[in-house]
C-alpha positions in Angstrom: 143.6 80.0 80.3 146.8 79.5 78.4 150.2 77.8 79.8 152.1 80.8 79.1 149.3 82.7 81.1 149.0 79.9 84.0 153.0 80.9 84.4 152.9 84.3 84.0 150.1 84.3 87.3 152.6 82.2 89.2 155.5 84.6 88.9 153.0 87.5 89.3 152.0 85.6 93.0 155.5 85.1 93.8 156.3 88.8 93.7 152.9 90.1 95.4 154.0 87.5 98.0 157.7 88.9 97.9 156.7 92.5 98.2 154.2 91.9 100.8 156.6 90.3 103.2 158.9 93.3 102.8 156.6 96.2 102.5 157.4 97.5 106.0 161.3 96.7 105.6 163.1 100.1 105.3 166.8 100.6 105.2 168.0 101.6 108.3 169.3 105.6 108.1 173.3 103.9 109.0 172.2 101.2 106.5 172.4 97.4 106.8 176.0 96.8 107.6 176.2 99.3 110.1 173.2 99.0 111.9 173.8 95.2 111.6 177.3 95.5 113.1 176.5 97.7 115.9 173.7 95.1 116.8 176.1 92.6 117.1 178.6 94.7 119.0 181.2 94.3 116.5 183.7 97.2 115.6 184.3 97.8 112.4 187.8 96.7 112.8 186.7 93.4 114.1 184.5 93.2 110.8 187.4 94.1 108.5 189.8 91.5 110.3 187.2 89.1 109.6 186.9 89.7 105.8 190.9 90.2 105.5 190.5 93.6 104.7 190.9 97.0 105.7 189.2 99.0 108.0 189.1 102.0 105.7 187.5 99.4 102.9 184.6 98.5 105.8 184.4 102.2 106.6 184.3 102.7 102.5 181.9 100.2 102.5 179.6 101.1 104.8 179.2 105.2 103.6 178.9 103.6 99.9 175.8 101.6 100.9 174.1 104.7 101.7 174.6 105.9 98.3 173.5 102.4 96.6 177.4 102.4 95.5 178.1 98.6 96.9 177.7 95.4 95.1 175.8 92.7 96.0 178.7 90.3 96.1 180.0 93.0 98.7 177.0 93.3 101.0 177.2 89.1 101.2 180.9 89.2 102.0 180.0 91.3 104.7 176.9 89.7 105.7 178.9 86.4 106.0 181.1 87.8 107.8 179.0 88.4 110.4 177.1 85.4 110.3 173.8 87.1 108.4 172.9 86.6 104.7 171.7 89.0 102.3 168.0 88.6 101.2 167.5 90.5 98.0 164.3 91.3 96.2 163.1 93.9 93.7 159.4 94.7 94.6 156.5 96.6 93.1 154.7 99.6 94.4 151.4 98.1 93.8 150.5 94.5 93.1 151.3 93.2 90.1 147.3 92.8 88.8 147.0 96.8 89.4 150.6 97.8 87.6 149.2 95.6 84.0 145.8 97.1 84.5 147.0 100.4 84.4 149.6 100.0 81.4 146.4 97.9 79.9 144.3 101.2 80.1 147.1 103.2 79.1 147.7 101.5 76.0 144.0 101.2 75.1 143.3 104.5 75.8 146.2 105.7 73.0 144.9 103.0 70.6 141.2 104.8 71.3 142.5 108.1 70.7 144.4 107.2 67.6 141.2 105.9 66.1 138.9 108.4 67.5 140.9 111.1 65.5 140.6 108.9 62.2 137.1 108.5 62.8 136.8 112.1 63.6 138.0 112.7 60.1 135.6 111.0 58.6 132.5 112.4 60.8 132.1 109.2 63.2 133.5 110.9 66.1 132.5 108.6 69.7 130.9 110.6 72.5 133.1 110.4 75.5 130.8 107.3 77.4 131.4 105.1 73.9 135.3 105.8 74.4 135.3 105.0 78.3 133.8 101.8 77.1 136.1 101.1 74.4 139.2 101.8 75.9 137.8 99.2 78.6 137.2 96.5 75.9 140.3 97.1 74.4 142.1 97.0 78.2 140.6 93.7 79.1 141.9 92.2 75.4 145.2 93.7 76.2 145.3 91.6 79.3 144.1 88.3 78.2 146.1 88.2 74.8 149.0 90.4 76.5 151.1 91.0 72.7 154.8 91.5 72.9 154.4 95.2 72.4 152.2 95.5 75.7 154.8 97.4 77.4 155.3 99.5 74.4 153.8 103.1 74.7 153.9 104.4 71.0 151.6 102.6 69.0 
């Protein structure tokens, strides 16, 4: 295994580990700085007196969450405001092995089909069983060599 593929698994296991500790975390249906605000019993007011702002801008703030209109540099204002920090995290749907496997088949099956309809041409068509395996060749050198057009759907 290469270095640059040694590091690529380590950031791949640091954000099947990221998205598994959060898979269950949901925003709240008032959002984070409301729901975290009414836990701690804190009026809005109280918040904004905190922050030396407005009321309207918590207010503002808090209906703009819902609509994914706040900045992060807003939500840790707030968040330190009220004693909390903001954890951030972008997470994947599925773990990270199962999201390259699938572009990996994805591309090898366009590269397949590509060559099938050359060979087609030239009366070397492959049954359906001889693509299947191809395209699962082709997958599993995708993965290993991983080329800087991997994410790239035309080929």
């Amino acid at each position: 295994m290469s270095f640059k593929n040694i590091v690529a698994k380590q950031y791949q296991e640091k954000v099947d580990r990221a998205a598994e500790a959060v898979r269950l975390v949901d925003m709240p249906t008032e959002g984070w700085i409301c729901t975290l605000r009414k836990a701690l019993n804190m009026s809005a007011a109280e918040l904004a007196r905190r922050l030396g702002k407005s009321r309207a801008l918590v207010s503002n703030t808090e209906k703009a969450e819902l609509v994914g209109g706040v900045t992060l540099k807003t939500m840790m204002s707030m968040a330190e405001a009220m004693g909390c920090r903001v954890v951030y995290a972008i997470v994947p749907e599925e773990r990270i092995e199962r999201t390259l496997a699938a572009q990996a088949e994805k591309k090898a099956r366009l590269l397949v089909v590509k060559s099938s309809q050359h060979m087609a041409l030239e009366a070397q068509n492959l049954t359906p069983k001889q693509m299947d395996a191809e395209v699962k060749r082709i997958a599993q050198e995708l993965l290993r060599d991983m080329p800087s057009d991997f994410w790239r759907d035309k080929s």
